[in-house]
MDTraj code that builds the backbone (N, CA, C; nanometers):
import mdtraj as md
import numpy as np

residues = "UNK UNK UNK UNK UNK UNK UNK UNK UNK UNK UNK UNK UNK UNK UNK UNK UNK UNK UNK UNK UNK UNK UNK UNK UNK UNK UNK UNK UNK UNK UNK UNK UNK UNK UNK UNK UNK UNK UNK UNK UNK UNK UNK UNK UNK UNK UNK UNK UNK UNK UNK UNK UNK UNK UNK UNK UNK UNK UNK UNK UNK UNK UNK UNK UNK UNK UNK UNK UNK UNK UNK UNK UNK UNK UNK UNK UNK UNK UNK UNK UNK UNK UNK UNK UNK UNK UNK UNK UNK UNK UNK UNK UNK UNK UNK UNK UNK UNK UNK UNK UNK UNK UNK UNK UNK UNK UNK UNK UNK UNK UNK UNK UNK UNK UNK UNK UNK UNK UNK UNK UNK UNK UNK UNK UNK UNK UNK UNK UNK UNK UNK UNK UNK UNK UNK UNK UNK UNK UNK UNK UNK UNK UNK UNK UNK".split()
xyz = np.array([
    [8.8554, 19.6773, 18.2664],
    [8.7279, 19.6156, 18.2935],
    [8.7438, 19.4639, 18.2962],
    [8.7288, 19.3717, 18.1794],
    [8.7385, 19.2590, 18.1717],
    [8.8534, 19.2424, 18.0791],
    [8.9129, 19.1060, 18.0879],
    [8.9488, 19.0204, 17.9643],
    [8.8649, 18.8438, 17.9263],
    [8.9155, 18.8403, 17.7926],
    [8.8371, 18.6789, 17.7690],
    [8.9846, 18.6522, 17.6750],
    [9.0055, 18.5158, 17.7015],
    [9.0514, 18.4580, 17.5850],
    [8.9576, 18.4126, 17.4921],
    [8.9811, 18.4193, 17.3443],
    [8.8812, 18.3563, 17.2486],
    [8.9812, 18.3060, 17.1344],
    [8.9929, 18.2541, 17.1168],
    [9.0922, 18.1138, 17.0301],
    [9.2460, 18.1467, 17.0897],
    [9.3490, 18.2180, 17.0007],
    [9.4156, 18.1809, 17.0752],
    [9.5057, 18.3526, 17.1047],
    [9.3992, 18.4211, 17.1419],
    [9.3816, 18.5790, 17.1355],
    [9.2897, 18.6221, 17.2879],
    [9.3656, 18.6903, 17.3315],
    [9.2737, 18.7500, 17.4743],
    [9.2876, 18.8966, 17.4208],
    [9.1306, 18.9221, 17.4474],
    [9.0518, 19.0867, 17.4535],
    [9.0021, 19.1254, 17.5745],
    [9.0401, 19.2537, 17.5539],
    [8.9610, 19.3313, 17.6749],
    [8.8303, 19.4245, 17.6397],
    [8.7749, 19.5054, 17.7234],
    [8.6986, 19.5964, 17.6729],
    [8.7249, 19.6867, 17.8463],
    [8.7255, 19.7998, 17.7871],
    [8.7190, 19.9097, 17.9061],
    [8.5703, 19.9347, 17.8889],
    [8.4967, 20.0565, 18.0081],
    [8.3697, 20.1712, 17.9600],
    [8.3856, 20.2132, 17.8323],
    [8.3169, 20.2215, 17.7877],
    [8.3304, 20.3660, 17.6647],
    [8.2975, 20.4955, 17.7140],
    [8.3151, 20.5836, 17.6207],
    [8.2474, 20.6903, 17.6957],
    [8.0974, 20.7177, 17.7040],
    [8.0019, 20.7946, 17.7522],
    [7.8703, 20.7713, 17.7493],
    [7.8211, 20.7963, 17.6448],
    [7.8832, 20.8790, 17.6016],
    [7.8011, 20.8830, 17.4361],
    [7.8001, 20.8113, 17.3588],
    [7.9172, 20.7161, 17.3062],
    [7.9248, 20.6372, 17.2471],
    [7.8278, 20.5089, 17.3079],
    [7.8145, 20.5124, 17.4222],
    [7.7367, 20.3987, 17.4966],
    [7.5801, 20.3739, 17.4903],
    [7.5669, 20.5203, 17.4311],
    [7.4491, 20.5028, 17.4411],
    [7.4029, 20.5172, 17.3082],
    [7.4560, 20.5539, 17.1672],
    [7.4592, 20.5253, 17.0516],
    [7.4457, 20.4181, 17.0104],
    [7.5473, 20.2994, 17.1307],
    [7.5651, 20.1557, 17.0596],
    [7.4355, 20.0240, 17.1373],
    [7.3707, 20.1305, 17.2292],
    [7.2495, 20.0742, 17.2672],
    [7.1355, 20.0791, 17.2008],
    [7.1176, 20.2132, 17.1753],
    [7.0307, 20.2577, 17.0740],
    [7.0012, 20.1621, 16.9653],
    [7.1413, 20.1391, 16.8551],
    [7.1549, 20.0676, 16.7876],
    [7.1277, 19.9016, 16.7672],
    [7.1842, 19.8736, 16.9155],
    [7.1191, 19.7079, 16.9448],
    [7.0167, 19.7197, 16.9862],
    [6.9136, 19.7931, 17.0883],
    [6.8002, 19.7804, 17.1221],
    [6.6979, 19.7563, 16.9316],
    [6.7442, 19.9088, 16.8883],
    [6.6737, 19.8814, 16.7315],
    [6.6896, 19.7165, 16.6612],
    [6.8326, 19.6518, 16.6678],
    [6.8376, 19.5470, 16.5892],
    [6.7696, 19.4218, 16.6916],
    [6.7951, 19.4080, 16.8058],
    [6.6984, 19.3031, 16.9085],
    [6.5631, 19.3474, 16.8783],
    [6.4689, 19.4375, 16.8758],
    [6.3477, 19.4567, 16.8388],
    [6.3070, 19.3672, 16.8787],
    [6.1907, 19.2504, 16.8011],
    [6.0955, 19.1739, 16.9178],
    [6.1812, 19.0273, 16.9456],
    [6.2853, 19.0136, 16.9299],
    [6.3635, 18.9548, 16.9909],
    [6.3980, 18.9364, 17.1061],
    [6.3532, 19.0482, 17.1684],
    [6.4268, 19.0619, 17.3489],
    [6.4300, 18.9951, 17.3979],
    [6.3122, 18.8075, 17.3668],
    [6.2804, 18.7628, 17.4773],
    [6.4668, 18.6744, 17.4744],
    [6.5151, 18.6616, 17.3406],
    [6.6521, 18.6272, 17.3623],
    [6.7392, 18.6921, 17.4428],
    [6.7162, 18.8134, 17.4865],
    [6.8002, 18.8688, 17.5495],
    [6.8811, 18.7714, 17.6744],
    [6.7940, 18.7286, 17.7868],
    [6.8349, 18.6367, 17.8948],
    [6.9288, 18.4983, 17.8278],
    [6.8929, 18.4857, 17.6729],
    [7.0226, 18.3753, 17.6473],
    [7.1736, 18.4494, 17.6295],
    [7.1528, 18.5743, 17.6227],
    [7.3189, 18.6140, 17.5712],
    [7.3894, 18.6559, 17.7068],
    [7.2610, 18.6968, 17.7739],
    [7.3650, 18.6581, 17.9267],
    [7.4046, 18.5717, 18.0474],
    [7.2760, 18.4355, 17.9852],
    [7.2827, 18.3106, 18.0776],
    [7.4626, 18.3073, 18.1096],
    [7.4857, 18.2610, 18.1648],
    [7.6013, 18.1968, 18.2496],
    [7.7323, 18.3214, 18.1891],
    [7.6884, 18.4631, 18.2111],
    [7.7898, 18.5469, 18.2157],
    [7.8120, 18.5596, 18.3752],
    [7.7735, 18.5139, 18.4775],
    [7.8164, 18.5355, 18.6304],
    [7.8751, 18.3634, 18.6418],
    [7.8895, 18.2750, 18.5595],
    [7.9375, 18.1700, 18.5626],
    [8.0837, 18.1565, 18.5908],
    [8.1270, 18.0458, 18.6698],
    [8.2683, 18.0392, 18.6740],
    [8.3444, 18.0078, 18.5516],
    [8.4294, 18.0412, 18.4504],
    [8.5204, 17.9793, 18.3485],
    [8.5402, 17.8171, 18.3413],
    [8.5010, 17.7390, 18.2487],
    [8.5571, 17.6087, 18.2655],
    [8.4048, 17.5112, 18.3117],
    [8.3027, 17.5691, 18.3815],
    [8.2002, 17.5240, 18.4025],
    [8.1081, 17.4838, 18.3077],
    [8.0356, 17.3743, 18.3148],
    [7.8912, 17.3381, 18.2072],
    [7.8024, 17.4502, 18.2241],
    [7.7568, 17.4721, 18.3140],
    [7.7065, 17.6378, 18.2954],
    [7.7801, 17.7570, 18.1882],
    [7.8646, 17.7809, 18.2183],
    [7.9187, 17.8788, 18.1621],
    [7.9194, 17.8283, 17.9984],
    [7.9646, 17.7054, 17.9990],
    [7.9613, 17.6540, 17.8340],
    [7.8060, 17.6545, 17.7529],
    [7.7110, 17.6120, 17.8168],
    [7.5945, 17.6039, 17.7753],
    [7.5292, 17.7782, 17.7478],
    [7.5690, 17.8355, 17.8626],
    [7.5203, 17.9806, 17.8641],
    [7.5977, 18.0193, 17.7568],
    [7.7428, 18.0183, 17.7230],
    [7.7933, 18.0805, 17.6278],
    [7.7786, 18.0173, 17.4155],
    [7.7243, 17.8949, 17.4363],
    [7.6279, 17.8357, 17.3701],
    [7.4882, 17.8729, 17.3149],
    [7.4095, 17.9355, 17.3920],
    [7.2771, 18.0111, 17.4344],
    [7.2731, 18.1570, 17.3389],
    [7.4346, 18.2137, 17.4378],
    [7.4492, 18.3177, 17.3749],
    [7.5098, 18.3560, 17.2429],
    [7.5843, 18.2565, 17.1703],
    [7.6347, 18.3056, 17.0182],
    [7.4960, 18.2571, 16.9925],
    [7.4212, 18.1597, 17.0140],
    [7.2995, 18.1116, 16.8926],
    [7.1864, 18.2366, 16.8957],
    [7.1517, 18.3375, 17.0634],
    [7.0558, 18.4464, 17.0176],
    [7.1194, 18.5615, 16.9875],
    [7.2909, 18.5597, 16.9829],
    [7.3154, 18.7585, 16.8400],
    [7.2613, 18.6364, 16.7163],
    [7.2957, 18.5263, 16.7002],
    [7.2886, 18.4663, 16.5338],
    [7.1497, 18.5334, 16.4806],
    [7.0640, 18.4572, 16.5885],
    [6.9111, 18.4531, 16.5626],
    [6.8534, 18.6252, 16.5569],
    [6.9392, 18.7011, 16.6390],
    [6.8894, 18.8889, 16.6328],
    [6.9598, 18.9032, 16.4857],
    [7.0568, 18.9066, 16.4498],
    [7.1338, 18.9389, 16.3123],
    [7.0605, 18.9162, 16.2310],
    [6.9659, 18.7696, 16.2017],
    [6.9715, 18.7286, 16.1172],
    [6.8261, 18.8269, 16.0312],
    [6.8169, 18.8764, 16.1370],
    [6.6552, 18.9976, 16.0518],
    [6.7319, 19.1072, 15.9919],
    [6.8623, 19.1300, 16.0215],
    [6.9074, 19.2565, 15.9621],
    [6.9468, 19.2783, 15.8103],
    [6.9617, 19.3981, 15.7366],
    [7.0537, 19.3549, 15.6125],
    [7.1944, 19.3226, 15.6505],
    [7.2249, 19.2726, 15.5249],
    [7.3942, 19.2281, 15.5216],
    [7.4878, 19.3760, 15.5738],
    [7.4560, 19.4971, 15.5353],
    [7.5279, 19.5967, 15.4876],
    [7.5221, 19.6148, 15.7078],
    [7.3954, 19.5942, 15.7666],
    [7.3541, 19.6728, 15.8748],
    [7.4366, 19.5450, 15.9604],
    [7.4378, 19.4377, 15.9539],
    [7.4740, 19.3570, 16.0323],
    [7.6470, 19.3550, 16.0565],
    [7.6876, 19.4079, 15.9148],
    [7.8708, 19.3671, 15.8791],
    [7.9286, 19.5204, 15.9338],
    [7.8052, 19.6532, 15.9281],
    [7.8160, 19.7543, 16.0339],
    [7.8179, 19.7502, 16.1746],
    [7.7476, 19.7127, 16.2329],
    [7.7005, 19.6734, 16.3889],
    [7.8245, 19.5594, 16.4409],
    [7.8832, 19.4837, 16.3453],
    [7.9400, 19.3690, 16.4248],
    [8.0797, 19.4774, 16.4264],
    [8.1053, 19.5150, 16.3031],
    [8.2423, 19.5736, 16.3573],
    [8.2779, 19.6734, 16.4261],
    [8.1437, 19.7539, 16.4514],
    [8.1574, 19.8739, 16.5560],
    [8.1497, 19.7977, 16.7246],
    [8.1181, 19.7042, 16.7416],
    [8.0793, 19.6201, 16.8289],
    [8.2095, 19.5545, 16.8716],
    [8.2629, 19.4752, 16.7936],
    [8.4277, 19.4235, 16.7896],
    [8.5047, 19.5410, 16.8361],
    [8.4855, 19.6505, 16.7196],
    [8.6127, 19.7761, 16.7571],
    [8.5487, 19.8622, 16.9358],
    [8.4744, 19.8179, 16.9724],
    [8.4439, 19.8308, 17.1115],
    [8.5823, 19.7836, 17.1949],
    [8.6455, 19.6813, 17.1672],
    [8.7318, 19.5842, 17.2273],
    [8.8754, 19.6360, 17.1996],
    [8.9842, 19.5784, 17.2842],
    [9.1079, 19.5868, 17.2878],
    [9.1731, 19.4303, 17.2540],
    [9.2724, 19.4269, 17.1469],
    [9.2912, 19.3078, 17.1832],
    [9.4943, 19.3250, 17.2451],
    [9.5180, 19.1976, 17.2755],
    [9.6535, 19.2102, 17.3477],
    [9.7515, 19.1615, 17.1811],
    [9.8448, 19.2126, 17.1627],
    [9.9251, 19.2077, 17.0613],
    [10.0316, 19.1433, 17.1254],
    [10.1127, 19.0943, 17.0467],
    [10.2340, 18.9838, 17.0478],
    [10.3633, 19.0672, 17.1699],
    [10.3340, 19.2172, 17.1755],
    [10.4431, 19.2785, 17.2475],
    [10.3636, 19.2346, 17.3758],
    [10.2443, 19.2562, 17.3710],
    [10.2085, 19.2099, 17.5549],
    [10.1102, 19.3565, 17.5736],
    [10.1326, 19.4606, 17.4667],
    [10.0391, 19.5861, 17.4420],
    [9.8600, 19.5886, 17.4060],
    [9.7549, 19.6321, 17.4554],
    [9.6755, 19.6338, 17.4356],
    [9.5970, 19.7183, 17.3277],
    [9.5887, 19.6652, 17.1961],
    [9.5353, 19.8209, 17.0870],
    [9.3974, 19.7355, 17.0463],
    [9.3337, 19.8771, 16.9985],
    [9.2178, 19.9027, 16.9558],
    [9.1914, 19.7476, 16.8677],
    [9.1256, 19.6954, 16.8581],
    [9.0587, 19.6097, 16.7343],
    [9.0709, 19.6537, 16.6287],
    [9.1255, 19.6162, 16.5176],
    [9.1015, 19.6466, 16.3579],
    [8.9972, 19.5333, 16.2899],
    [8.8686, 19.5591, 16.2928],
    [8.7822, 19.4463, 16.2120],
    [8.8239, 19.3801, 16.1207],
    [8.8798, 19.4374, 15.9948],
    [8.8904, 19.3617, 15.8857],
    [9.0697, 19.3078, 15.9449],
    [9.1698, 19.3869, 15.9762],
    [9.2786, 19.3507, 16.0239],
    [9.3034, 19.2062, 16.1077],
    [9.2134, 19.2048, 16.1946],
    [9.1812, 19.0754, 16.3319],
    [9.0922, 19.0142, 16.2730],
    [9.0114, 19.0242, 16.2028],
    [8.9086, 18.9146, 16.2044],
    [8.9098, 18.8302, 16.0483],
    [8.9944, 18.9085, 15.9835],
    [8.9742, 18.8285, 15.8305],
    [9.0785, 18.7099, 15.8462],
    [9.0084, 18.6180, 15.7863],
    [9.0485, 18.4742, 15.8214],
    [9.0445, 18.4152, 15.9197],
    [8.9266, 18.4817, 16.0242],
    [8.9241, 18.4387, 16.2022],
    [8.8136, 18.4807, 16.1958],
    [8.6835, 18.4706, 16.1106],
    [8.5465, 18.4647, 16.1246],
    [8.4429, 18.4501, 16.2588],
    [8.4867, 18.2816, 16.2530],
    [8.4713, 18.2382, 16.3471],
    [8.4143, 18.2367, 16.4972],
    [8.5407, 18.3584, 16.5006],
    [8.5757, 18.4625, 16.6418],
    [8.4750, 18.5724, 16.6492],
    [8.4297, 18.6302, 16.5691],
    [8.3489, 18.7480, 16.5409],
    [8.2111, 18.7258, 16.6310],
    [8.1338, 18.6064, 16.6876],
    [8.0613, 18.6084, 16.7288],
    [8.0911, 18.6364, 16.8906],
    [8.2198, 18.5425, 16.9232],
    [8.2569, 18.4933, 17.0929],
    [8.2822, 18.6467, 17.0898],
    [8.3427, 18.7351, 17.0203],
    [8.3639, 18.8421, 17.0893],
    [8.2903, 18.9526, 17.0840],
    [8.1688, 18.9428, 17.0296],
    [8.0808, 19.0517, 17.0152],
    [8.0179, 18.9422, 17.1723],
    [7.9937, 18.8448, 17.1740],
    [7.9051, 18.8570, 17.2863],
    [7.9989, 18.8840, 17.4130],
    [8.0682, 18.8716, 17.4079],
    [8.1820, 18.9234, 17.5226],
    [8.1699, 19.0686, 17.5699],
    [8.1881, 19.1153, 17.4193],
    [8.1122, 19.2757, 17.4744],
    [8.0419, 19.3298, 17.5221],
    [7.9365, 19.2795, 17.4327],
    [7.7845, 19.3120, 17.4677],
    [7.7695, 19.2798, 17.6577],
    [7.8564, 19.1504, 17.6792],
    [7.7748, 19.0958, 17.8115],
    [7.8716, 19.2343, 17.9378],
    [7.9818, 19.2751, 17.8892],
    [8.0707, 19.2929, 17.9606],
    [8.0381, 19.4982, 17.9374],
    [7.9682, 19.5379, 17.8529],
    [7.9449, 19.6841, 17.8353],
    [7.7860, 19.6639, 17.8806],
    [7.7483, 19.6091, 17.8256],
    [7.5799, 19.6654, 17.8350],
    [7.5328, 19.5258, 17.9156],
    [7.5545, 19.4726, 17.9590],
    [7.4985, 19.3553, 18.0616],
    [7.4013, 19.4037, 18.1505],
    [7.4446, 19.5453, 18.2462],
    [7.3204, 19.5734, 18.3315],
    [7.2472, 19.6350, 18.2671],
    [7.2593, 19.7009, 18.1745],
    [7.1512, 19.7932, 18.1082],
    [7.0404, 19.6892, 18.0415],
    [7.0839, 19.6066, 17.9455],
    [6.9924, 19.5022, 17.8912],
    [6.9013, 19.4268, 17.9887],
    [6.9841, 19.3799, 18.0904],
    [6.9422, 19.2728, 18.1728],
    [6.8657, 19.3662, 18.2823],
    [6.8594, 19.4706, 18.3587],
    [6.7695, 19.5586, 18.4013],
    [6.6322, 19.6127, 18.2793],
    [6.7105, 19.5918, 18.1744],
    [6.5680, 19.6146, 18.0577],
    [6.4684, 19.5179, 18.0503],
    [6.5509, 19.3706, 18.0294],
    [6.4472, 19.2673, 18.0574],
    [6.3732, 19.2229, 18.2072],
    [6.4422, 19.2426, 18.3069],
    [6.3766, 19.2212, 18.4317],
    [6.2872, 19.3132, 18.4218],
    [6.2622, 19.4356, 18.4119],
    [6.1576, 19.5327, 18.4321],
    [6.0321, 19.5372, 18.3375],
    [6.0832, 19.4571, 18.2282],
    [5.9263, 19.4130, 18.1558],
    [5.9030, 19.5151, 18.0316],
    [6.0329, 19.6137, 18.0406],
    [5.9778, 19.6991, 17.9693],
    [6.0505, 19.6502, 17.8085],
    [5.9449, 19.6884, 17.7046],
    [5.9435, 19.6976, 17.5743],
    [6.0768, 19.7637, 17.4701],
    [6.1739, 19.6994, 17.3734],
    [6.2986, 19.8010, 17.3497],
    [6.2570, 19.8126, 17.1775],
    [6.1327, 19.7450, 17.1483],
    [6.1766, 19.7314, 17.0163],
    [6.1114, 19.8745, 16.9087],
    [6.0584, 19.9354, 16.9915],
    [6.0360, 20.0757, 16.9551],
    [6.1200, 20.1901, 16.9728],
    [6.2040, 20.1177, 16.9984],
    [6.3331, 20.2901, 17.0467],
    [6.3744, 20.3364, 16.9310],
    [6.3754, 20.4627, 16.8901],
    [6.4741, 20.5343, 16.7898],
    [6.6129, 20.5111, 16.8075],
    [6.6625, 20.5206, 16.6905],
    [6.7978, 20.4553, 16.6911],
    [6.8525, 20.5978, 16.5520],
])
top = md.Topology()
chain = top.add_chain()
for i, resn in enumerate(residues, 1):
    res = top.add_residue(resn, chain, resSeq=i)
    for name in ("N", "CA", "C"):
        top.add_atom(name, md.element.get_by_symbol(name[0]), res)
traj = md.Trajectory(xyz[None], top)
């Protein structure tokens, strides 16, 4: 599907399968709740070229509205969601091999990172689904999850 570099580590993310896809929507639609109207910041300048003020500002936009959706959640629901979200991803290992994400493995002592690559995901798995959610006007913060 895609790759991103994010410090000094490039990830990918393939499809998932549908079930899982639609579990992990479920799940963010529940935690965005009346948030949605952030939704259009986490994908501003995802059709942006790399290297552009667009793309920097949009990707700016977008770590500050997951901050601002997280920040209603508990600790226990948020440190759940981010790492099922991360382990969505592939990252490239030192052989040049692509494996699964290990949350606490990759990310302890690389904090930091935990945001650039959840929105990477999010924009790069669920981009049309969200962004067809918000163009159409319709309401997510009532969905069962």
């Amino acid at each position: 599907m895609a790759e991103k570099k994010i410090g000094d580590r490039t990830f990918k993310v393939d499809p998932p399968l549908a079930t899982v896809a639609i579990v992990m929507q479920a799940r963010l639609m529940k935690a965005v709740g009346p948030a949605i109207d952030k939704l259009p910041d986490i994908f501003a300048g995802a059709r942006a070229s790399e290297g552009t003020a667009e793309k920097d500002r949009g990707n700016a936009a977008a770590v500050q509205a997951l901050t601002g959706i997280l920040s209603g959640l508990k600790p226990e629901d948020v440190a759940g969601l981010l790492k099922d979200l991360t382990e969505m991803a592939l990252i490239k290992r030192p052989s040049g091999h692509y494996e699964p994400v290990d949350f606490d493995g990759d990310f302890s002592g690389r904090l930091g990172e935990v945001i650039p690559v959840i929105t990477f995901v999010v924009r790069e798995v669920f981009g049309d689904f969200f962004s067809g959610a918000v163009a159409s006007g319709r309401g997510m913060g009532t969905a069962a999850a």
